[in-house]
PDB file of N, CA, C and O in Angstrom, chain B, residues numbered from 101:
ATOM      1  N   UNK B 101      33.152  27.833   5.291  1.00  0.00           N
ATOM      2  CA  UNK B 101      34.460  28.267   4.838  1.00  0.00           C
ATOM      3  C   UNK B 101      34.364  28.523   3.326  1.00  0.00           C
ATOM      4  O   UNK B 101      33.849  27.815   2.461  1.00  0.00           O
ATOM      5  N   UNK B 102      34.906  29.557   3.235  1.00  0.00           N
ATOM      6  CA  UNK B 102      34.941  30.081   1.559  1.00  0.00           C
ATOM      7  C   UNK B 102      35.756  29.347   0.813  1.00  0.00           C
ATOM      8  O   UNK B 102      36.455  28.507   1.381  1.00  0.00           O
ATOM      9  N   UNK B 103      35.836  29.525  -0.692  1.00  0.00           N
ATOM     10  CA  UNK B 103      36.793  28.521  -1.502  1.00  0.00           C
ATOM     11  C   UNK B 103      38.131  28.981  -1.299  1.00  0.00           C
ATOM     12  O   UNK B 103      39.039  28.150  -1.342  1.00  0.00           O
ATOM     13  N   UNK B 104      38.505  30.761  -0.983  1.00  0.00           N
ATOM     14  CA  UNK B 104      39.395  30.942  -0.877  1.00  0.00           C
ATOM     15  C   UNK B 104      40.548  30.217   0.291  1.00  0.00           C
ATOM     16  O   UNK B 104      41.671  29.719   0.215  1.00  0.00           O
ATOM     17  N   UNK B 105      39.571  30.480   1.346  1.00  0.00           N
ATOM     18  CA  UNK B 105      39.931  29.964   2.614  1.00  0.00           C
ATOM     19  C   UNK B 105      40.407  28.461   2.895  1.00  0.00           C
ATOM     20  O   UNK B 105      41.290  28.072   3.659  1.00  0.00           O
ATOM     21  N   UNK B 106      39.636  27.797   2.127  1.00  0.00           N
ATOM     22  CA  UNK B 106      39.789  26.281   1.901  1.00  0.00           C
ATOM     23  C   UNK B 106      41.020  26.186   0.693  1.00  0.00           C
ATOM     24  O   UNK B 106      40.857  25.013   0.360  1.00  0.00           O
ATOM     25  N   UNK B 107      41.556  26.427   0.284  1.00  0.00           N
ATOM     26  CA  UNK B 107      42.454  26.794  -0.908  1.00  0.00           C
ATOM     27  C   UNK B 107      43.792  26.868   0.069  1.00  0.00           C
ATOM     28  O   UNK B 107      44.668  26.009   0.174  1.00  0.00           O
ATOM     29  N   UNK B 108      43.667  28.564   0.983  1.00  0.00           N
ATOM     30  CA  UNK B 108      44.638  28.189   1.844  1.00  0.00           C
ATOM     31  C   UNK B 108      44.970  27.196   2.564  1.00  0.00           C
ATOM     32  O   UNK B 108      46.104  26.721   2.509  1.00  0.00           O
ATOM     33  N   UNK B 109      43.623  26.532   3.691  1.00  0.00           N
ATOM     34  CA  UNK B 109      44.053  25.219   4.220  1.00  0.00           C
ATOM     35  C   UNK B 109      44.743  24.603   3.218  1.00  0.00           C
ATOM     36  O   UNK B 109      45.967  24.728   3.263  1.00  0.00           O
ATOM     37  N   UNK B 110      44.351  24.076   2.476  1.00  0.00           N
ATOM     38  CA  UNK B 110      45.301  23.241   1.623  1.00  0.00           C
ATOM     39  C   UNK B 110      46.453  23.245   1.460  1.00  0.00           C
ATOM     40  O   UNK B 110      47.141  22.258   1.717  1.00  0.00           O
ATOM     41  N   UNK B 111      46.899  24.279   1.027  1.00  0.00           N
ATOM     42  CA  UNK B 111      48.249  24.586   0.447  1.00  0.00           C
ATOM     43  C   UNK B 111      49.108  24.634   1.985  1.00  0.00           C
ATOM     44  O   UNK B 111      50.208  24.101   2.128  1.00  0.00           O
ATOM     45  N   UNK B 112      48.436  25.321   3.002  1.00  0.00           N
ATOM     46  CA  UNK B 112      49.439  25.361   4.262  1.00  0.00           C
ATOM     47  C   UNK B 112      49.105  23.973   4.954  1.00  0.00           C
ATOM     48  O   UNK B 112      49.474  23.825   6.120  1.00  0.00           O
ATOM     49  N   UNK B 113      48.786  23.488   4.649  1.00  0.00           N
ATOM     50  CA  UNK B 113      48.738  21.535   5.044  1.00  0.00           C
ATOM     51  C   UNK B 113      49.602  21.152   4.797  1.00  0.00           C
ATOM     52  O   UNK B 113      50.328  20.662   5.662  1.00  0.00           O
ATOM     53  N   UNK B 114      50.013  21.191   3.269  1.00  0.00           N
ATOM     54  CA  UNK B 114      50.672  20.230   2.517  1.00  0.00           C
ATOM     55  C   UNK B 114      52.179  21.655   2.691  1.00  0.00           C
ATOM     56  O   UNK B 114      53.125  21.243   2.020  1.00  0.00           O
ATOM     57  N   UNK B 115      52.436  22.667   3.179  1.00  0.00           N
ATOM     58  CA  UNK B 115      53.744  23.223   3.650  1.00  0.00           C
ATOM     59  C   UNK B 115      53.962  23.092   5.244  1.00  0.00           C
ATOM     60  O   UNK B 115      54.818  23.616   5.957  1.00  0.00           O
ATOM     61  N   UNK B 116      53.440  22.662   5.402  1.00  0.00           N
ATOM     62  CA  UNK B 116      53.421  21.861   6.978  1.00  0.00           C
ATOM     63  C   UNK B 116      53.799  20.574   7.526  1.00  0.00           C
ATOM     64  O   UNK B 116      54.401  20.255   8.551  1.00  0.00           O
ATOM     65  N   UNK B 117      53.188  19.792   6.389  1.00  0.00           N
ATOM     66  CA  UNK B 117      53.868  18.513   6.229  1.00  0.00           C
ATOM     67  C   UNK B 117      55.487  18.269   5.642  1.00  0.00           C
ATOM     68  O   UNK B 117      56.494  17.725   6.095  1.00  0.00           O
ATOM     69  N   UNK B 118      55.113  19.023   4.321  1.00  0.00           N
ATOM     70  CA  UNK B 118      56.592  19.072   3.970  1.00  0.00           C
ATOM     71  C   UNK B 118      58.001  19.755   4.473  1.00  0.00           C
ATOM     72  O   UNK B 118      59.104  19.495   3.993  1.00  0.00           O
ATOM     73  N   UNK B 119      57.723  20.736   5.602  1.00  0.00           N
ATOM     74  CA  UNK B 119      58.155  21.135   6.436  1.00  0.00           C
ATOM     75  C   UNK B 119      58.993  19.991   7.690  1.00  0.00           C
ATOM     76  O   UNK B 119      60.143  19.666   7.986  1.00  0.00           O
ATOM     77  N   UNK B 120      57.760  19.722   8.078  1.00  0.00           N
ATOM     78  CA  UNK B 120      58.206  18.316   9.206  1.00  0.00           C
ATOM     79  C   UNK B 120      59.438  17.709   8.203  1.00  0.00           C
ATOM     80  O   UNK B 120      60.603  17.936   8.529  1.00  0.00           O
ATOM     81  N   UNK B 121      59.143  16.930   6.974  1.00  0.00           N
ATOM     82  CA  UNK B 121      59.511  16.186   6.506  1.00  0.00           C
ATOM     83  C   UNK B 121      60.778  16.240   5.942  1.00  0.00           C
ATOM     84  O   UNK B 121      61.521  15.327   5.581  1.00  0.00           O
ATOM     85  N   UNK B 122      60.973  17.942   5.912  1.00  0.00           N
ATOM     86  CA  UNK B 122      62.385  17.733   4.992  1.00  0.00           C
ATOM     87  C   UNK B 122      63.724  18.040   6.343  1.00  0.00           C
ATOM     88  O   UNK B 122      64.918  18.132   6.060  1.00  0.00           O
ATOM     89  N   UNK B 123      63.279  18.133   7.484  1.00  0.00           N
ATOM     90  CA  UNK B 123      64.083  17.952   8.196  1.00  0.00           C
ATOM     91  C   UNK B 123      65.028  19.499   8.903  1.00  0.00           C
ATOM     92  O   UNK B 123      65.637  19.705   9.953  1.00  0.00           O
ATOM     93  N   UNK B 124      64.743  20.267   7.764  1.00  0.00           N
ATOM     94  CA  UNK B 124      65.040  21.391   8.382  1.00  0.00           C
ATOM     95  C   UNK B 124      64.263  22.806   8.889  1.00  0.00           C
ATOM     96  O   UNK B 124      63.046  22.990   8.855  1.00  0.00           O
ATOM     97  N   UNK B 125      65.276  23.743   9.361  1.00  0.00           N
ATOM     98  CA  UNK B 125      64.295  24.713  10.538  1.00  0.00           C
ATOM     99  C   UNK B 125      62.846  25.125   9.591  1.00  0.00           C
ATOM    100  O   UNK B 125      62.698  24.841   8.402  1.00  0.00           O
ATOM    101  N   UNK B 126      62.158  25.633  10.192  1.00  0.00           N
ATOM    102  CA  UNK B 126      60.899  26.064   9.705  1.00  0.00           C
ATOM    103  C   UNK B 126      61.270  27.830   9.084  1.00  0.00           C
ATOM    104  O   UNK B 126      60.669  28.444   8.202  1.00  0.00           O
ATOM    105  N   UNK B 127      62.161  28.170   9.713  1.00  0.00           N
ATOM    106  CA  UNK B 127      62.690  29.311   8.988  1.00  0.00           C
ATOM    107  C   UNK B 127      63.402  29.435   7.783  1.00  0.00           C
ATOM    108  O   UNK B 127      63.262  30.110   6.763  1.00  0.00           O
ATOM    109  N   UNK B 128      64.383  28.409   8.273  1.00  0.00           N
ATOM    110  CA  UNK B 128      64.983  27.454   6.509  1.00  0.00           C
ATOM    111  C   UNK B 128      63.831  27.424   5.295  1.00  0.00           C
ATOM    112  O   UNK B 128      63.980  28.015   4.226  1.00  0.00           O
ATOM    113  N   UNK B 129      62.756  26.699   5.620  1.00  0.00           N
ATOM    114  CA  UNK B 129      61.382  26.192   5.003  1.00  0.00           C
ATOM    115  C   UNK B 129      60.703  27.500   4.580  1.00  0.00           C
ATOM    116  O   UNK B 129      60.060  27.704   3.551  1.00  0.00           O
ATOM    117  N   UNK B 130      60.935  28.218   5.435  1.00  0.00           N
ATOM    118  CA  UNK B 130      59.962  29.353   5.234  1.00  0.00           C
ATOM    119  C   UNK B 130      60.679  30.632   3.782  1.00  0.00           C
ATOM    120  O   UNK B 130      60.155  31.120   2.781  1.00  0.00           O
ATOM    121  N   UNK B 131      62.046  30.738   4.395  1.00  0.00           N
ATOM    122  CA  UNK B 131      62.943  31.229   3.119  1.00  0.00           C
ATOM    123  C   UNK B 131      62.837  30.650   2.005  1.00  0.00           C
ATOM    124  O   UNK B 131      62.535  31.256   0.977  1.00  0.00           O
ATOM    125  N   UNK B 132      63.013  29.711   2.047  1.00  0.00           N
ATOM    126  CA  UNK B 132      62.763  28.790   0.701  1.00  0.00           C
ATOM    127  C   UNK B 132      61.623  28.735  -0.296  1.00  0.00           C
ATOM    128  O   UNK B 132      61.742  28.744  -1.522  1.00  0.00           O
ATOM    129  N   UNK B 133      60.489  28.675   0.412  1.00  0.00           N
ATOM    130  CA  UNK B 133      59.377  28.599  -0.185  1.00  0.00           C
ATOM    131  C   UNK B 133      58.269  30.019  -0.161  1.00  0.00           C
ATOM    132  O   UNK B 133      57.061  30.108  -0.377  1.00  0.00           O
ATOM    133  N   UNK B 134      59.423  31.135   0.246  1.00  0.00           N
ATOM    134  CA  UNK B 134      58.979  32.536   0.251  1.00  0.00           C
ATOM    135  C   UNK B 134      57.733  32.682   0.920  1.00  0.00           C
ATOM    136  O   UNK B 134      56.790  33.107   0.251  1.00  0.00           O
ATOM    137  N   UNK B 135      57.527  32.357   2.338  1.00  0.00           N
ATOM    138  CA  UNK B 135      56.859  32.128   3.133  1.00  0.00           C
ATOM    139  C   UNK B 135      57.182  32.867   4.837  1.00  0.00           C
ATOM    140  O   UNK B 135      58.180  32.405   5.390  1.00  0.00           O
ATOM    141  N   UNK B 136      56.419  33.910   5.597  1.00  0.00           N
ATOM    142  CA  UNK B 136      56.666  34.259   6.067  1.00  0.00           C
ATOM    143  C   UNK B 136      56.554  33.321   7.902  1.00  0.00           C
ATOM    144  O   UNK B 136      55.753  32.710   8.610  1.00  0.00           O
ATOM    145  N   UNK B 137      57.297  33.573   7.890  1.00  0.00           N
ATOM    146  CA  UNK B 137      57.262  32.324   9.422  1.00  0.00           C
ATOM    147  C   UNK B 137      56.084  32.626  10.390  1.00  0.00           C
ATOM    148  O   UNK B 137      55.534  31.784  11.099  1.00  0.00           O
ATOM    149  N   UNK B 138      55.825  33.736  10.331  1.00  0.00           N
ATOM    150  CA  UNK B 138      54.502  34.655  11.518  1.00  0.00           C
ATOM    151  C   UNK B 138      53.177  33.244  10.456  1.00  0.00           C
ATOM    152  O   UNK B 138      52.987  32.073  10.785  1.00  0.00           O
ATOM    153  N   UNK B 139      52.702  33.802   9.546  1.00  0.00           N
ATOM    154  CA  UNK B 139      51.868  32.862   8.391  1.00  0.00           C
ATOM    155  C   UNK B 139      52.604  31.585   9.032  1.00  0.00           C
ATOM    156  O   UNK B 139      52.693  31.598  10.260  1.00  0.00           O
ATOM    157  N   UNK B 140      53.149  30.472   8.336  1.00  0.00           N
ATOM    158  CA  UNK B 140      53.406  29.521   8.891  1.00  0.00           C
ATOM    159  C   UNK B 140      53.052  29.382  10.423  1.00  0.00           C
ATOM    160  O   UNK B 140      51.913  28.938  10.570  1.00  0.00           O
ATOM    161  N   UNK B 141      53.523  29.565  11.259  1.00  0.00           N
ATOM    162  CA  UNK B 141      52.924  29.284  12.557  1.00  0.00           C
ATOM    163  C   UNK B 141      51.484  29.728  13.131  1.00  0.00           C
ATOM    164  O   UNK B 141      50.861  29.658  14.190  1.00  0.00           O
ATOM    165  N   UNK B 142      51.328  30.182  11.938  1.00  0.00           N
ATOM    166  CA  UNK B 142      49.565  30.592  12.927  1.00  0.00           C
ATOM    167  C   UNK B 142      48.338  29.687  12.374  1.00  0.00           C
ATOM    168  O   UNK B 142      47.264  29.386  12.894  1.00  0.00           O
ATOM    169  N   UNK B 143      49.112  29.259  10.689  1.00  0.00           N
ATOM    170  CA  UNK B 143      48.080  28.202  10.199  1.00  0.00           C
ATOM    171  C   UNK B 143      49.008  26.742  10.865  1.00  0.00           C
ATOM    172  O   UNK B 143      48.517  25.620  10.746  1.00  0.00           O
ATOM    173  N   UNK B 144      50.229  26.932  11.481  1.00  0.00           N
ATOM    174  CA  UNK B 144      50.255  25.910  11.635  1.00  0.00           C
ATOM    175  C   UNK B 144      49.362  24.894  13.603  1.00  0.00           C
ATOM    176  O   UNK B 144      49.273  23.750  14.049  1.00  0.00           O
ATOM    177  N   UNK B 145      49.031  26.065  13.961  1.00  0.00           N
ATOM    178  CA  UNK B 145      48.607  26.175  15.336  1.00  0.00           C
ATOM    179  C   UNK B 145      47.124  26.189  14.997  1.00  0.00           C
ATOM    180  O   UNK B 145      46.454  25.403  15.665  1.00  0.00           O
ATOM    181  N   UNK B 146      46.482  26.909  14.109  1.00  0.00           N
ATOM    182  CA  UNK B 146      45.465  26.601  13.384  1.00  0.00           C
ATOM    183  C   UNK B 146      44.808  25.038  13.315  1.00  0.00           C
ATOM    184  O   UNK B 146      43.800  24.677  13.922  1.00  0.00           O
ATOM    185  N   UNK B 147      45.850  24.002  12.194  1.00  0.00           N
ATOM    186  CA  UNK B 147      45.221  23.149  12.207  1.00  0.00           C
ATOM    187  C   UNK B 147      46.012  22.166  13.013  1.00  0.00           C
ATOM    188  O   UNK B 147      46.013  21.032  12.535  1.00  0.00           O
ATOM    189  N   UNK B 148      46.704  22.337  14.155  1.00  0.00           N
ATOM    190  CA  UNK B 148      46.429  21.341  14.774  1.00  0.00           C
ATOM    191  C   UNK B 148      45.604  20.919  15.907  1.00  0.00           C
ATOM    192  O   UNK B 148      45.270  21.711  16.787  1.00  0.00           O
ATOM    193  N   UNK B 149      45.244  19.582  15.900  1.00  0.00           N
ATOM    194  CA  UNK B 149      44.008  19.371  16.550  1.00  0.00           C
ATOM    195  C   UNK B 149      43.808  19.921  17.732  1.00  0.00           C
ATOM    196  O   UNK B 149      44.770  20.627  18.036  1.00  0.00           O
ATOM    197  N   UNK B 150      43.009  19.907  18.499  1.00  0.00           N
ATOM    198  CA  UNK B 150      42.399  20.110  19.662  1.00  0.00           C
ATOM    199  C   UNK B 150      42.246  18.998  20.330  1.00  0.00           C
ATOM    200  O   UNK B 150      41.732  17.936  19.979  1.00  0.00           O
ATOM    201  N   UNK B 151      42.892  19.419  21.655  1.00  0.00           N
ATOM    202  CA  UNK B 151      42.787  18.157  22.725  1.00  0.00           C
ATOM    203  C   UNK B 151      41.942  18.512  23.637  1.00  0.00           C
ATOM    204  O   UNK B 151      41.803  19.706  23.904  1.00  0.00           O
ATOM    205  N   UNK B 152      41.232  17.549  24.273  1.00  0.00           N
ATOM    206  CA  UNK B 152      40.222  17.936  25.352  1.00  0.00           C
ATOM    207  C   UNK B 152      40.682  17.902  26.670  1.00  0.00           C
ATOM    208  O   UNK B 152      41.647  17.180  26.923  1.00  0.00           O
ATOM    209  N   UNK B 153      40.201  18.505  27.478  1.00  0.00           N
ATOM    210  CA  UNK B 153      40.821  19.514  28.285  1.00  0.00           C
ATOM    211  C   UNK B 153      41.083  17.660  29.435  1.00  0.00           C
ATOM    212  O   UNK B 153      40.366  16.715  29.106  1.00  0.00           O
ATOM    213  N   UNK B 154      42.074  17.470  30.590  1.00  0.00           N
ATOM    214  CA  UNK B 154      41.682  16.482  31.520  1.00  0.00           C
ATOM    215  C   UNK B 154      41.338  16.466  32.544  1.00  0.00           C
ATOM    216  O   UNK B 154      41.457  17.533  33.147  1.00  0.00           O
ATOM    217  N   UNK B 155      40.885  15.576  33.113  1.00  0.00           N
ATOM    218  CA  UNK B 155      40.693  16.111  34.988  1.00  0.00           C
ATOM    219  C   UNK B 155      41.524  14.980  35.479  1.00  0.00           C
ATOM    220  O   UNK B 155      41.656  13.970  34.789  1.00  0.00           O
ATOM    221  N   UNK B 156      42.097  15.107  36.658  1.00  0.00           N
ATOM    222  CA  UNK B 156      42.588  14.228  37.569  1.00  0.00           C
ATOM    223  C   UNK B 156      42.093  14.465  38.562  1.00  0.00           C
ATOM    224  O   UNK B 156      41.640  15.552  38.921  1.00  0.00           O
ATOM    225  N   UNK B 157      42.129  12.957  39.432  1.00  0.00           N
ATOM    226  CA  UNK B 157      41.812  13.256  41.176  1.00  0.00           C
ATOM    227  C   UNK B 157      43.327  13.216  41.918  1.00  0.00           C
ATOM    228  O   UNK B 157      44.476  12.774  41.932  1.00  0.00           O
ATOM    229  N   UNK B 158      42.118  14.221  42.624  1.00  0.00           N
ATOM    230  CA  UNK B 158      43.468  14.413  43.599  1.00  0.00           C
ATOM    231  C   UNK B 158      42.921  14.469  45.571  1.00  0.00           C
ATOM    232  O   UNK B 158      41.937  14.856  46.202  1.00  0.00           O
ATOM    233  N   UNK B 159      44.209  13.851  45.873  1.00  0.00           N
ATOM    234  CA  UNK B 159      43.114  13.838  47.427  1.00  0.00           C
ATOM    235  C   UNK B 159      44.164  15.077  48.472  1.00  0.00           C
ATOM    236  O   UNK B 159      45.275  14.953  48.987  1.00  0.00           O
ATOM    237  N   UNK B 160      43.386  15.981  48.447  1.00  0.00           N
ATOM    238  CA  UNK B 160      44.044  17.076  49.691  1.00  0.00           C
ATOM    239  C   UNK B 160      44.536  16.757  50.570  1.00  0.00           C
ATOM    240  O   UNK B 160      44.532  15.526  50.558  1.00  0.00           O
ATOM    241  N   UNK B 161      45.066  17.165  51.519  1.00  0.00           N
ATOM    242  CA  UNK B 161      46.002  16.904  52.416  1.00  0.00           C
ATOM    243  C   UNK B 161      44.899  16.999  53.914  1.00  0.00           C
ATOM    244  O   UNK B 161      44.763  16.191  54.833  1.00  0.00           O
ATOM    245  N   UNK B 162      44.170  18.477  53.638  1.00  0.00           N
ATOM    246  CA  UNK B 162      43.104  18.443  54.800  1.00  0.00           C
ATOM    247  C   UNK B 162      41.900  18.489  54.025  1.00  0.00           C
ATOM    248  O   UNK B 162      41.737  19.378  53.190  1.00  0.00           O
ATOM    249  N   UNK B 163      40.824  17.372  54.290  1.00  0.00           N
ATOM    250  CA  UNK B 163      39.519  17.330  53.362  1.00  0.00           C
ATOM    251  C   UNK B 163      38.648  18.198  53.565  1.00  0.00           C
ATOM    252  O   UNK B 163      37.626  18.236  52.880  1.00  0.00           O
ATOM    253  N   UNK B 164      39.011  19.461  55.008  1.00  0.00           N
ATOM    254  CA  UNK B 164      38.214  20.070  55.341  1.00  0.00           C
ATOM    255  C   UNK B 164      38.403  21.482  54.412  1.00  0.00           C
ATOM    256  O   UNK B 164      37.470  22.023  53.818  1.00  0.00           O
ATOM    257  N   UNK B 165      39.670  21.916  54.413  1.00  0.00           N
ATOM    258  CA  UNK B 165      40.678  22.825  54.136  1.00  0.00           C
ATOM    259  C   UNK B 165      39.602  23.803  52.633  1.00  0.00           C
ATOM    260  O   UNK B 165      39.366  23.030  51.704  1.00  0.00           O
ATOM    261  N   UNK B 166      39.268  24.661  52.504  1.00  0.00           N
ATOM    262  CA  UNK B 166      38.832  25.389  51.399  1.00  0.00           C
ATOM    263  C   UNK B 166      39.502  25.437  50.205  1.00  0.00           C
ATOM    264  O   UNK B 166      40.579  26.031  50.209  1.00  0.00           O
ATOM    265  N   UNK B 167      39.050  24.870  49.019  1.00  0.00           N
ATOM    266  CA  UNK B 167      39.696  24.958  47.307  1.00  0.00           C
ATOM    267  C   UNK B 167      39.190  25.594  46.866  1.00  0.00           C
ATOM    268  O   UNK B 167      38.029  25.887  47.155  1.00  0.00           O
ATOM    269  N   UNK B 168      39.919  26.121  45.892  1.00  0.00           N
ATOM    270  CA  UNK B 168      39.799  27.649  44.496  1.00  0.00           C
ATOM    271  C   UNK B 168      40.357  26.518  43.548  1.00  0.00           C
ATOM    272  O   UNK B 168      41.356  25.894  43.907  1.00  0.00           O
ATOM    273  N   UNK B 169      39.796  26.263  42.456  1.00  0.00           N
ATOM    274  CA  UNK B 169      39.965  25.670  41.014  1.00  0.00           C
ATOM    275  C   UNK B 169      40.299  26.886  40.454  1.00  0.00           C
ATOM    276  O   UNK B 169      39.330  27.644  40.506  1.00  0.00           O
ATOM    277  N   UNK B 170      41.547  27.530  39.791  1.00  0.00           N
ATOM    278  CA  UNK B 170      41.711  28.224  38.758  1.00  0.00           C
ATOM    279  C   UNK B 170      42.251  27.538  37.280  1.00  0.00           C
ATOM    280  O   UNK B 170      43.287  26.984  36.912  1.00  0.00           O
ATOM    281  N   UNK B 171      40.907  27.911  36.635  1.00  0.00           N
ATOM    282  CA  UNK B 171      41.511  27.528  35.005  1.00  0.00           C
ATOM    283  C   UNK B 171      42.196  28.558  34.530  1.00  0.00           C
ATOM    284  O   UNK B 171      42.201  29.705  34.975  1.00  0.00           O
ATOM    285  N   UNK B 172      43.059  27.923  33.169  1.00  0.00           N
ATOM    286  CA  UNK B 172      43.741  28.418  32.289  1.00  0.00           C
ATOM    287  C   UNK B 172      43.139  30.094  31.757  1.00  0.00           C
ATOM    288  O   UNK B 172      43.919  31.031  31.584  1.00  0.00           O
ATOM    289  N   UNK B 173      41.612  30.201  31.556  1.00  0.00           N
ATOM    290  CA  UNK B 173      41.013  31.510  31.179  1.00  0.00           C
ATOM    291  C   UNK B 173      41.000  31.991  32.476  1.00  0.00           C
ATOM    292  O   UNK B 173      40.541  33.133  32.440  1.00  0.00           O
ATOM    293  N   UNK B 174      41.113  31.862  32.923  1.00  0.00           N
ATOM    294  CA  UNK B 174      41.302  33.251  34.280  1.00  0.00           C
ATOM    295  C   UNK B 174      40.036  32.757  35.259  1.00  0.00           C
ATOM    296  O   UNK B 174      39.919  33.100  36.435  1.00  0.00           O
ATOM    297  N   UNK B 175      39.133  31.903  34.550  1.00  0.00           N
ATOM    298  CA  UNK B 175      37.700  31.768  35.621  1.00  0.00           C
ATOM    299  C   UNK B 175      38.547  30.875  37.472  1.00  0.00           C
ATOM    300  O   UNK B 175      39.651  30.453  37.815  1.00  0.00           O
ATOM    301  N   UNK B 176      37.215  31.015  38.087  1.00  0.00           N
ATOM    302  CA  UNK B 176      37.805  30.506  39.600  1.00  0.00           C
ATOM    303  C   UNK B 176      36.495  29.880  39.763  1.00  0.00           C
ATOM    304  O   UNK B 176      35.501  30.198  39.110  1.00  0.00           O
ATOM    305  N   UNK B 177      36.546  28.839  40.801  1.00  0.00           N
ATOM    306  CA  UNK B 177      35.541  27.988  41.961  1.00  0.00           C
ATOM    307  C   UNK B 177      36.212  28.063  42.775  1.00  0.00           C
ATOM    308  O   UNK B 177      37.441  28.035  42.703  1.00  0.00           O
ATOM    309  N   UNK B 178      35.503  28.182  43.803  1.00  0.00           N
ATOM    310  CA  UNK B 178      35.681  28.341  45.132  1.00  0.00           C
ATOM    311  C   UNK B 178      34.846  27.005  46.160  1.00  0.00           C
ATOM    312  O   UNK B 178      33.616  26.993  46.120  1.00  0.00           O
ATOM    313  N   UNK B 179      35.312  26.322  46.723  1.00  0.00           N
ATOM    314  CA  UNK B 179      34.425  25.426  47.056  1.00  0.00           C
ATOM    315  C   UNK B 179      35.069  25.307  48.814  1.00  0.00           C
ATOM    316  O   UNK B 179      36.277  25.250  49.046  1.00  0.00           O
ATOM    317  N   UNK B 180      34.088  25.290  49.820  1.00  0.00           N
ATOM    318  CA  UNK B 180      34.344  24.747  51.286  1.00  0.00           C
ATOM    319  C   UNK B 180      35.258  23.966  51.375  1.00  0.00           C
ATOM    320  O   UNK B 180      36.336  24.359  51.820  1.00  0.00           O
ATOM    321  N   UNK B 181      35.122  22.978  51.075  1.00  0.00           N
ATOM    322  CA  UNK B 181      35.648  21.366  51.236  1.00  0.00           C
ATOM    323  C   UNK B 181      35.888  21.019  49.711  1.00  0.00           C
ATOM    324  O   UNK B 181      35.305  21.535  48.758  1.00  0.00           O
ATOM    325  N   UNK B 182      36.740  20.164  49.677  1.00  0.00           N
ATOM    326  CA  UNK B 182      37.090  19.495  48.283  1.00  0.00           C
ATOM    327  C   UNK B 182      35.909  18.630  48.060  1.00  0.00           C
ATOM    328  O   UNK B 182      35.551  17.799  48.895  1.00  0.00           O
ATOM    329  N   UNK B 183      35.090  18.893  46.536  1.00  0.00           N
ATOM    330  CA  UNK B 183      34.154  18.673  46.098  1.00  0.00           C
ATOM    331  C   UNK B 183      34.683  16.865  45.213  1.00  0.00           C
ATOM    332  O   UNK B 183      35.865  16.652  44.942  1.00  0.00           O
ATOM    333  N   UNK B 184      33.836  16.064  44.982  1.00  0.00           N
ATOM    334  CA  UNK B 184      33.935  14.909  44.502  1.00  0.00           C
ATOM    335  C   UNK B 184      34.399  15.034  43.335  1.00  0.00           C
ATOM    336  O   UNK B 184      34.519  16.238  43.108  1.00  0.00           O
ATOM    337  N   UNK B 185      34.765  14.340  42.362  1.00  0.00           N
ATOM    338  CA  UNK B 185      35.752  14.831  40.826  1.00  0.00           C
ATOM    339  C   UNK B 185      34.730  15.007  40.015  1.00  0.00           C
ATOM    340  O   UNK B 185      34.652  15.880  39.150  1.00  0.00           O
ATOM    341  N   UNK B 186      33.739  13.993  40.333  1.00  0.00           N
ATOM    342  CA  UNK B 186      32.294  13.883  39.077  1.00  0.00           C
ATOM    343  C   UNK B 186      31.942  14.904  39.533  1.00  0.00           C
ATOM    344  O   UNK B 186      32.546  15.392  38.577  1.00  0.00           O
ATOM    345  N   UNK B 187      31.563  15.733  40.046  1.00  0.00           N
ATOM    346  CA  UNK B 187      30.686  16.765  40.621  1.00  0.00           C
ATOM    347  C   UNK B 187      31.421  17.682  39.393  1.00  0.00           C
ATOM    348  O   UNK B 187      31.009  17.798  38.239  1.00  0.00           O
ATOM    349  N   UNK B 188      32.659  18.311  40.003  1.00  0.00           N
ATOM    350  CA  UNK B 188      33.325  19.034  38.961  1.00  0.00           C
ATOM    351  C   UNK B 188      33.303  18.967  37.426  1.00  0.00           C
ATOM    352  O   UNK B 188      33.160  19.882  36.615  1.00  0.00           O
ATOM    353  N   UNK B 189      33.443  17.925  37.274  1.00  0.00           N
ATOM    354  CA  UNK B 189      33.381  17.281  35.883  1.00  0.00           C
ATOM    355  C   UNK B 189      32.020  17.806  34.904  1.00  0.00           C
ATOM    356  O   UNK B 189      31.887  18.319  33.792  1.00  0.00           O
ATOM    357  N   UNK B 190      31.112  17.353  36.020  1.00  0.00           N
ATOM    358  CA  UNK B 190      29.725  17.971  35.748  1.00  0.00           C
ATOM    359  C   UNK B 190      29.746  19.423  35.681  1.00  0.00           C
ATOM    360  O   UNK B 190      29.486  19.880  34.568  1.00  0.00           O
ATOM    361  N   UNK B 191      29.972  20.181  36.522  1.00  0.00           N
ATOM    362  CA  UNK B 191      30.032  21.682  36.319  1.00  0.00           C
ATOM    363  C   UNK B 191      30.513  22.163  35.290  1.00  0.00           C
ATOM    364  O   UNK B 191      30.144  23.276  34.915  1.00  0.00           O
ATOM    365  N   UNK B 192      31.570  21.343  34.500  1.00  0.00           N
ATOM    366  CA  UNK B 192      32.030  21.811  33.426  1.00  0.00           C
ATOM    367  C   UNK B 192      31.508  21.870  31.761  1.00  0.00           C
ATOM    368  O   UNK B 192      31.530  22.660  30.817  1.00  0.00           O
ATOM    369  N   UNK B 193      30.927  20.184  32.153  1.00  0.00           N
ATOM    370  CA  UNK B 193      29.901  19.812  30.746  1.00  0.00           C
ATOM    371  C   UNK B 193      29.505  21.368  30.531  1.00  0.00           C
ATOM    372  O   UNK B 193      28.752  21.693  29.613  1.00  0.00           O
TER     373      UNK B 193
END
């Protein structure tokens, strides 16, 4: 990351925080501090963290019955029978 770039983090950190903090809309915040709300929300989606994705088990109704896993990106599995959770889990590592 460049100095510039790191310069911005900064400054949209600390208008992010102070945002939360003063209690009003982010559009309010954004007028105020001559800040365009599109900017604000994209560094603010930017730095917030990343959560890792979860798995749950789940037990089908027929164990024989054919599953399609569709994720969020559009990918698919297709599996005969409902596959064990670790199995999946593994496919994903």
């Amino acid at each position: 990351m460049d100095a510039k770039n790191i310069t911005q983090f900064a400054i949209m950190q600390t208008h992010i925080a102070a945002c939360k903090a003063s209690g009003i809309t982010v559009e309010a915040y954004c007028r105020n501090h001559q800040l365009k709300p599109s900017v604000y929300y994209y560094w603010r989606k930017k730095l917030q963290p990343k959560e890792p994705g979860k798995f749950i088990s789940i037990t089908p109704l027929l164990s024989t019955a054919p599953v399609r896993i569709t994720f969020t990106n559009g990918k698919r599995i297709s599996f005969e029978t409902m596959p064990p959770v670790d199995y999946v889990k593994q496919l994903m590592a």
